[in-house]
C-alpha positions as CSV (number, residue, x, y, z in Angstrom):
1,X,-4.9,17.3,-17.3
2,X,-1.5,15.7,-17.0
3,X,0.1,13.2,-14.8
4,X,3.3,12.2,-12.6
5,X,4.6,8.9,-13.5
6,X,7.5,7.6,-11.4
7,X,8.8,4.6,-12.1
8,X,10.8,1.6,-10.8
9,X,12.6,0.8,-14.0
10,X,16.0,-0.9,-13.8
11,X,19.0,-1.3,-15.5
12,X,20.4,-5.0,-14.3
13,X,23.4,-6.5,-14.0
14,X,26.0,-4.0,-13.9
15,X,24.9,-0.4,-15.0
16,X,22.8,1.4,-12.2
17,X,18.6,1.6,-12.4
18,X,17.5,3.7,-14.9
19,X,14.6,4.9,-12.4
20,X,13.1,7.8,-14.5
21,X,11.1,10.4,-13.6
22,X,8.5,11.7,-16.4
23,X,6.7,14.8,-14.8
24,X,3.6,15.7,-16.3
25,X,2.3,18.6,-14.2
26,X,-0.7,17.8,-12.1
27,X,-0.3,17.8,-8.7
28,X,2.9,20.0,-7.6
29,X,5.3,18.0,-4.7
30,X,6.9,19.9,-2.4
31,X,10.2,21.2,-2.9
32,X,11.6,19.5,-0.2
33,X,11.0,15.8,2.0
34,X,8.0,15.8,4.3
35,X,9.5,14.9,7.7
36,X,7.0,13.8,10.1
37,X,6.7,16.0,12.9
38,X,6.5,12.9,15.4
39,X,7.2,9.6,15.1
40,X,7.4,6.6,17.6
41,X,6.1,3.5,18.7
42,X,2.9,3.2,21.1
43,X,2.7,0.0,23.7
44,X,-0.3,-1.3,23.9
45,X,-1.1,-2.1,27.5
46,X,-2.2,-6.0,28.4
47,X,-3.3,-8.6,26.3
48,X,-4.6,-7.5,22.2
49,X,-7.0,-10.3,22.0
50,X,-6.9,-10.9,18.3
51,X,-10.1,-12.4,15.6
52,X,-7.9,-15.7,15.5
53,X,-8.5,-16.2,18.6
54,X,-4.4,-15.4,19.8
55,X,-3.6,-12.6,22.2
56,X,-0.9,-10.4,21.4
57,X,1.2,-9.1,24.9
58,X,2.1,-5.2,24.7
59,X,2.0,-5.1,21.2
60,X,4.0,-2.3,19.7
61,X,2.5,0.6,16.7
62,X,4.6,2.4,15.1
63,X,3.4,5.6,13.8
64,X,4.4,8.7,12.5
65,X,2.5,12.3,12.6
66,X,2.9,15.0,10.1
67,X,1.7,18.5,11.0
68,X,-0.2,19.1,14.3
69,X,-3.8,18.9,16.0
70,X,-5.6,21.2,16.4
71,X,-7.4,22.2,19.6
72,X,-10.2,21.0,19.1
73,X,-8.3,17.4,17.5
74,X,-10.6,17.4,14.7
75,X,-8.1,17.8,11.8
76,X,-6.6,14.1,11.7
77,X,-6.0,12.3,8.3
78,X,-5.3,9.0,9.1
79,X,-3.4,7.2,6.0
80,X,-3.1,3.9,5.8
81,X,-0.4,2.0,3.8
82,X,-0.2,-1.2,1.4
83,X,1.8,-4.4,1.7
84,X,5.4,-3.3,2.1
85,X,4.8,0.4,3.1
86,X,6.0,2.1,6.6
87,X,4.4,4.5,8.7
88,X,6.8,7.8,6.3
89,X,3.8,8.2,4.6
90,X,4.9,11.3,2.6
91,X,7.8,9.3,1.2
92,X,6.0,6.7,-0.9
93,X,2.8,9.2,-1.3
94,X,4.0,12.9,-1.5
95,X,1.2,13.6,-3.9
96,X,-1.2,14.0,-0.9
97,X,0.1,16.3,0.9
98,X,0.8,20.5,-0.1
99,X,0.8,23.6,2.0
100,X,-2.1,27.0,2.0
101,X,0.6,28.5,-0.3
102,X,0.1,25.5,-2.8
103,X,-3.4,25.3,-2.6
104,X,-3.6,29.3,-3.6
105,X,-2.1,28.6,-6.7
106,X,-4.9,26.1,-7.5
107,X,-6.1,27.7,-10.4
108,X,-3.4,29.8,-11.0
109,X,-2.0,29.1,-14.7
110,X,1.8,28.5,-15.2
111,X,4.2,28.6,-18.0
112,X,5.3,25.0,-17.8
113,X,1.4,23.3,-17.7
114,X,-0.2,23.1,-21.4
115,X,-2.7,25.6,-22.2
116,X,-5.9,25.1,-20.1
117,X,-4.2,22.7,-17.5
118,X,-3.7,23.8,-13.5
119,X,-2.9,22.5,-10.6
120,X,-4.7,20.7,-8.6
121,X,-5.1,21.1,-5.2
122,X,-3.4,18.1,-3.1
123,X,-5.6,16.5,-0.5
124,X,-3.5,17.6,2.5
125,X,-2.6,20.7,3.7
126,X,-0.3,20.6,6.5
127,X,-0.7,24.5,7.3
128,X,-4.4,23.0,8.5
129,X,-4.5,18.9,9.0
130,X,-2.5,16.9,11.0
131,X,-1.5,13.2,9.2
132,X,-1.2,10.0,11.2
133,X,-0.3,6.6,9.5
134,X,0.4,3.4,11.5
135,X,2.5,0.6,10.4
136,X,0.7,-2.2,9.8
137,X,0.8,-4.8,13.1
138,X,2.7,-7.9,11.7
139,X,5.1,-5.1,9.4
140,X,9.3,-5.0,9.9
141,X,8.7,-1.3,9.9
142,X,8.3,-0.8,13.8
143,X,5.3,-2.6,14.4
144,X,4.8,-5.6,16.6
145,X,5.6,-8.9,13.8
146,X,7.4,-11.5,13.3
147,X,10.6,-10.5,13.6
148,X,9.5,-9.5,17.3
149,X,10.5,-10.5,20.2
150,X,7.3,-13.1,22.2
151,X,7.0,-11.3,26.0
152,X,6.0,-14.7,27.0
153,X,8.9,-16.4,25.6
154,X,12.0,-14.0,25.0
155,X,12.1,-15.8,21.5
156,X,11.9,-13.9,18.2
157,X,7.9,-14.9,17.6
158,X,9.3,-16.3,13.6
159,X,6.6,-18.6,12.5
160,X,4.6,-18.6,15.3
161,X,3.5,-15.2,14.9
162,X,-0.4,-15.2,15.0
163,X,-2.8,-14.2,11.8
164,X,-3.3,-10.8,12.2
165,X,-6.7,-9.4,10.1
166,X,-7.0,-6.3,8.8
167,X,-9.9,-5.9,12.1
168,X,-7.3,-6.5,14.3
169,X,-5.1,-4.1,12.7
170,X,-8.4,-1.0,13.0
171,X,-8.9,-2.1,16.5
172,X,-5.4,-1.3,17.3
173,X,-5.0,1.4,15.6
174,X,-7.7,3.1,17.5
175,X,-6.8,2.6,20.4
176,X,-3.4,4.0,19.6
177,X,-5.8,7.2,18.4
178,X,-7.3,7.4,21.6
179,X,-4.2,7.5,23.7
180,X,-3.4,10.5,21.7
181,X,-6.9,12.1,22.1
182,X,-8.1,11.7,18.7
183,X,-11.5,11.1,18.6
184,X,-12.9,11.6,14.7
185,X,-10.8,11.0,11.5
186,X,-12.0,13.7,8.9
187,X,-10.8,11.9,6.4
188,X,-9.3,8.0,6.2
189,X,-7.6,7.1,3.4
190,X,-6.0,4.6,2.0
191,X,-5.1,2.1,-1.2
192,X,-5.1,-1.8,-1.6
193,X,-4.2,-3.3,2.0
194,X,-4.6,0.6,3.1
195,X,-8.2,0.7,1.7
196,X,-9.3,-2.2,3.7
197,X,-8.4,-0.4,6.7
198,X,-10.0,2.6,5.6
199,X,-13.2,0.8,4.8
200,X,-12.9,-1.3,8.2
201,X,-12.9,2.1,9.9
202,X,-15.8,3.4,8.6
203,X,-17.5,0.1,9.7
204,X,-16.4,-0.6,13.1
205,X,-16.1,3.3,14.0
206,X,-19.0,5.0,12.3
207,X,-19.2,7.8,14.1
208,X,-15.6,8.2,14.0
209,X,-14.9,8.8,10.6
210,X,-16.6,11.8,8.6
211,X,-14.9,10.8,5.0
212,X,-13.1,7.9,3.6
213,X,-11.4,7.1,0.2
214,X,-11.0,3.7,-0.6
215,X,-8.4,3.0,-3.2
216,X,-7.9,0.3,-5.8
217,X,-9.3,-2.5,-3.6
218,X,-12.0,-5.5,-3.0
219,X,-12.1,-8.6,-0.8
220,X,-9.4,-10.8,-3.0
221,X,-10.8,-12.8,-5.8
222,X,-9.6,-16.4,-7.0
223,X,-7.2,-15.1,-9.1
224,X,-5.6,-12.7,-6.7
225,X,-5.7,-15.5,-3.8
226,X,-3.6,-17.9,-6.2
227,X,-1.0,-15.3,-7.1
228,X,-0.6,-14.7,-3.2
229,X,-0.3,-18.6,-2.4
230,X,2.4,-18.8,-5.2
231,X,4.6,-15.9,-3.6
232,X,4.0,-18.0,-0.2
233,X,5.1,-21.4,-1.7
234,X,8.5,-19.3,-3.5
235,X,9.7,-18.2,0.1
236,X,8.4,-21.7,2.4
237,X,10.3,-23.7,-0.9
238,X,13.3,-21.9,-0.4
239,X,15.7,-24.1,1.8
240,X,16.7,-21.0,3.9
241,X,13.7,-20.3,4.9
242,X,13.8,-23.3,7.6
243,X,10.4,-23.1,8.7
244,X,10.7,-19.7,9.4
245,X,13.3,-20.0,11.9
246,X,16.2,-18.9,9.9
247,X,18.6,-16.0,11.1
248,X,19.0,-12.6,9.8
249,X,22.4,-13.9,8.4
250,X,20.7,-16.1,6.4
251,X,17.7,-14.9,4.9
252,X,15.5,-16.8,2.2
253,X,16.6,-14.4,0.1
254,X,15.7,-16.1,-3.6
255,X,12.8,-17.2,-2.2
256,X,11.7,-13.4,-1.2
257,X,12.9,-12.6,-4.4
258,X,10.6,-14.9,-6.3
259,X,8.2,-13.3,-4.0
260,X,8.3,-9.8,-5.1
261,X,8.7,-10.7,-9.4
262,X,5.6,-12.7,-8.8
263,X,4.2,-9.8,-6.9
264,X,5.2,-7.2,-9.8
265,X,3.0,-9.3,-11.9
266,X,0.2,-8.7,-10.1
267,X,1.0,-5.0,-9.7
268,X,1.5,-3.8,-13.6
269,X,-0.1,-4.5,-16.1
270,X,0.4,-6.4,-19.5
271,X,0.2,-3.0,-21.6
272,X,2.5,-1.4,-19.5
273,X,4.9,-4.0,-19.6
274,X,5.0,-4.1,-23.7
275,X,5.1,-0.2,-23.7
276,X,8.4,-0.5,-21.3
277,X,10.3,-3.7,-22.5
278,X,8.2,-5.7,-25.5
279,X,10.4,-7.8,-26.3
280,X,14.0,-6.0,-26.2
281,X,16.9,-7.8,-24.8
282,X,18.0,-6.7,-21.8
283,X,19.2,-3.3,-21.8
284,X,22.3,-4.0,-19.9
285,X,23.4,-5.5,-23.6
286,X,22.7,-9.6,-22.5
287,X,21.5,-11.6,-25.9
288,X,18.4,-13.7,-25.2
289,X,19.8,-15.8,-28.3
290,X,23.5,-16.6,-27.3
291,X,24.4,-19.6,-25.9
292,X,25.2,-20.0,-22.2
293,X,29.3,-20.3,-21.5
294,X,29.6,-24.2,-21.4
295,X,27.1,-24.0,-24.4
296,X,23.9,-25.3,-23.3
297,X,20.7,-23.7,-24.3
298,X,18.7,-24.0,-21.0
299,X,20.0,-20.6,-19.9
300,X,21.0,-17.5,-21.4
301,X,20.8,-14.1,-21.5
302,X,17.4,-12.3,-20.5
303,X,15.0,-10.4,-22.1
304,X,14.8,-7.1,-20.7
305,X,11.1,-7.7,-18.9
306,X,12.9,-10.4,-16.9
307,X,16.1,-8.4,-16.2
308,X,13.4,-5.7,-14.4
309,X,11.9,-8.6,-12.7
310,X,15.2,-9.8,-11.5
311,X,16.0,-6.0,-10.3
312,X,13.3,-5.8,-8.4
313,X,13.6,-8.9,-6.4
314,X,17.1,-7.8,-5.5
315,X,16.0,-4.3,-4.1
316,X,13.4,-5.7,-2.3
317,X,15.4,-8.0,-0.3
318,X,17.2,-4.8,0.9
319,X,14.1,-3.4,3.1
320,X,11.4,-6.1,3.9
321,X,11.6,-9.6,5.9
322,X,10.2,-12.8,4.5
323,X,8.1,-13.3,8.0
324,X,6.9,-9.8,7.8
325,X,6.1,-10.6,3.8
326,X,4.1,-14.1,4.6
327,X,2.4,-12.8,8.1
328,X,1.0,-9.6,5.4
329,X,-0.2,-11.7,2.8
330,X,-2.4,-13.9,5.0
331,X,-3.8,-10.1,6.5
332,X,-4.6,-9.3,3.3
333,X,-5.8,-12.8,1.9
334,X,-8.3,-13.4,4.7
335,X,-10.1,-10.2,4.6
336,X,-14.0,-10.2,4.4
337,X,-15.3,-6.8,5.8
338,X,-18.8,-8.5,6.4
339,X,-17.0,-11.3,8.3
340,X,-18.8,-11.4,11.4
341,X,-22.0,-9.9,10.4
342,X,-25.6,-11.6,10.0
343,X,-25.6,-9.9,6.4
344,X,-23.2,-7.7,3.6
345,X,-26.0,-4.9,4.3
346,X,-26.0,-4.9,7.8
347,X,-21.8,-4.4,7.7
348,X,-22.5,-2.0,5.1
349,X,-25.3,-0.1,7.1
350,X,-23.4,0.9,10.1
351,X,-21.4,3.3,8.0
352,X,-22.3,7.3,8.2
353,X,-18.8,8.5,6.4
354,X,-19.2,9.8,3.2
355,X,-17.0,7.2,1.0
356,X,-15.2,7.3,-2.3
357,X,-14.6,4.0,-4.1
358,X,-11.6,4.2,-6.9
359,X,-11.0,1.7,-9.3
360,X,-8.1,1.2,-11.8
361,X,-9.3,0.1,-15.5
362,X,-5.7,-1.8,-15.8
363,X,-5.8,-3.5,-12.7
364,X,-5.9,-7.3,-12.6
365,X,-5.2,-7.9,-8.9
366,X,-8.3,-6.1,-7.7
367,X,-10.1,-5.3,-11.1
368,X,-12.0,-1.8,-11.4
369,X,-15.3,-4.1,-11.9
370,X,-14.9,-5.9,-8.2
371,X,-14.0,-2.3,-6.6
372,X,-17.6,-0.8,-8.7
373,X,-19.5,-3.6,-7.2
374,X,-18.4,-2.9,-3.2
375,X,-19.4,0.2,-4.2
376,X,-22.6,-0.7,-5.4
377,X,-23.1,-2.9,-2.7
378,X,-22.3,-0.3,0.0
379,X,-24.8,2.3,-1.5
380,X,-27.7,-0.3,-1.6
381,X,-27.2,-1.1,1.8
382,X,-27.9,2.8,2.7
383,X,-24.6,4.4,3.0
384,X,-22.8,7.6,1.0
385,X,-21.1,5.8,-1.6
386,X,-19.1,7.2,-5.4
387,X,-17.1,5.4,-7.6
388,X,-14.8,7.2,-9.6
389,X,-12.3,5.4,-12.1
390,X,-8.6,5.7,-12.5
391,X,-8.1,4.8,-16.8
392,X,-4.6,4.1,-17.0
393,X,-2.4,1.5,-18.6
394,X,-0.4,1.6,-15.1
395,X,-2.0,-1.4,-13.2
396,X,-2.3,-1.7,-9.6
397,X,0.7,0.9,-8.7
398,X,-1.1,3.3,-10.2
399,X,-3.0,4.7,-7.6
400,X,0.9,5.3,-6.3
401,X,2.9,6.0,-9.9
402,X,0.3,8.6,-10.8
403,X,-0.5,10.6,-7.7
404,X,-1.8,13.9,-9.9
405,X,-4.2,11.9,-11.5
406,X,-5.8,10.1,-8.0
407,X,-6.2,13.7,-6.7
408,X,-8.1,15.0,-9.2
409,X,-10.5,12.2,-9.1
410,X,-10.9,12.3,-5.1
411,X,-11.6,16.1,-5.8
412,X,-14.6,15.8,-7.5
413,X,-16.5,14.6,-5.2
414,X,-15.7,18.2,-2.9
């Protein structure tokens, strides 16, 4: 069985990224993009009243639909995304989707797989199910967030925005689902931030979801908690950040920066990162051992680890807003899906979907042991409940740099 593995790579400084793509067979992408067959925003009408005890006035969803329902509107697939995702899902997770031509090749053996490898099926078929993903509430994708304009104020909501929770965010979104007449999910899906909302789903809306897959997530231990309040502290410390309040001019653009290196961390994993860049100079031909111009020693050239880091902070700061950043942290940080609930078992009890659990052996922000034991803990409490394990040197991302490999675990459970 083989793998696609994209990754982010970079060449800094002057030369352009390096971004390679290493195909391994597996599951087969399309030939060309996925555009959604609808996409918009959705008012919500009146007050949101939020956990936090905030209201939220007409907030805006923004959401996107690939394929379309079917009469009966019980083909919906509603994906959920991650941290800095948007509602497009098939352009950060094309691996999901396929078409009934695709699927018939399933077992069909081609001259460019090794001997005794196939395809495997995707998880969507878009001749057949009809895709929905909503940006997260609190997002600068569409969604109502910071960067919003307050009803009650006709100010930009900047650091006042409320604390949205990953509830409030489930609670929206259906009622976004029922304005469209969508009753049932047959499957939710979803990794890290997105697998809360899948799980949420299958908690607060029992009836209303028939399968979920939850991806490469756990409520946040100490360790990921930490690494969160030190990407929080890199943009609040940044001078341009002025309490929030500062102007799309002038973002806090290190401090964002900071942010999303300190986030990388989190997201790869220390095998990975000696397999890429050991310790090799940067590959845009700096010397970690030269002197800097006026011939101090406190800076220099970088190693090439820190000239990725560095390229990644810079991209980032192209497509995602500090606010927006900070606002989906604390979603993600203050998630407890038995918040609220007498017990863990009597959260875990309402649920009637069948769920699959997938860990990531590399994963350090929400380690493969944490995601085994919700798992566990779901399935004691009465519910449908596998765990399946993604062993890969990858880290977090994997459940997004190796799509092929995700399918084929979510497909043995069919």
């Amino acid at each position: 069985m083989t793998v696609m593995i994209i990754d982010d790579e970079q060449t800094s400084g002057a030369k352009s990224s390096r971004g390679s793509v290493r195909a391994k067979a597996g599951v087969e992408a399309p030939a060309d993009p996925i555009v959604p067959t609808y996409e918009g925003d959705s008012v919500l009408e009146g007050d949101f009243q939020l956990e936090c005890g905030r209201v939220l006035r007409e907030p805006a969803l923004h959401y996107a639909v690939y394929g379309r329902l079917n009469e009966a509107r019980d083909n919906v697939v509603g994906v959920f995304h991650a941290l800095s995702g948007s509602a497009l899902v098939a352009s950060w997770w094309p691996g999901l989707f396929g078409s009934s031509e695709l699927a018939g090749r399933k077992s069909r053996q081609r001259s460019d797989l090794p001997e005794g490898e196939a395809l495997v099926e995707p998880i969507v078929d878009l001749r057949r199910d009809c895709v929905v993903c909503v940006n997260l509430l609190g997002s600068c994708y569409g969604s109502t967030g910071p960067g919003s304009l307050d009803p009650e104020t006709g100010q930009v909501y900047g650091p006042d925005f409320p604390l949205i929770s990953i509830r409030d965010n489930v609670r929206a979104q259906a009622r976004l689902l029922d304005s469209l007449g969508i009753r049932k999910l047959k499957l939710a899906i979803g990794g890290s931030i997105g697998g809360m909302q899948a799980l949420e789903w299958a908690i607060l809306f029992p009836e209303r979801v028939e399968r979920a897959a939850i991806i490469a997530v756990a409520p946040l231990s100490a360790m990921g908690l930490a690494l969160n309040h030190l990407q929080r502290e890199a943009i609040q410390n940044d001078p341009d950040w002025k309490g929030g309040l500062y102007t799309a001019q002038h973002p806090p653009r290190r401090g964002l920066a900071q942010a999303r290196q300190i986030g990388m961390l989190s997201y790869k994993s220390a095998a990975l990162f000696e397999e890429r860049f050991g310790r090799n100079p940067n590959r845009n031909g700096e010397d970690p051992w030269l002197l800097a111009d006026h011939g101090g020693g406190l800076t220099g050239g970088r190693f090439d680890v820190a000239g990725f880091l560095d390229y990644q902070g810079d991209r980032f700061l192209q497509r995602f807003d500090a606010n927006a950043y900070l606002a989906i942290l604390r979603t993600m940080d203050t998630w407890e899906p038995a918040r609220g609930f007498s017990t863990a078992g009597e959260a875990y009890g309402r649920i009637q979907a069948r769920l699959t659990f997938v860990g990531i052996s590399s994963d350090w922000l929400f380690p493969s042991r944490d995601v085994r034991r919700l798992a566990e803990d779901v399935r004691a409490a009465g519910a449908s409940a596998e765990y399946r394990e993604m062993n890969t040197d990858h880290g977090h991302d994997a459940f997004l740099a190796e799509q092929a490999e995700l399918v084929r675990l979510l497909h043995l459970i069919d």
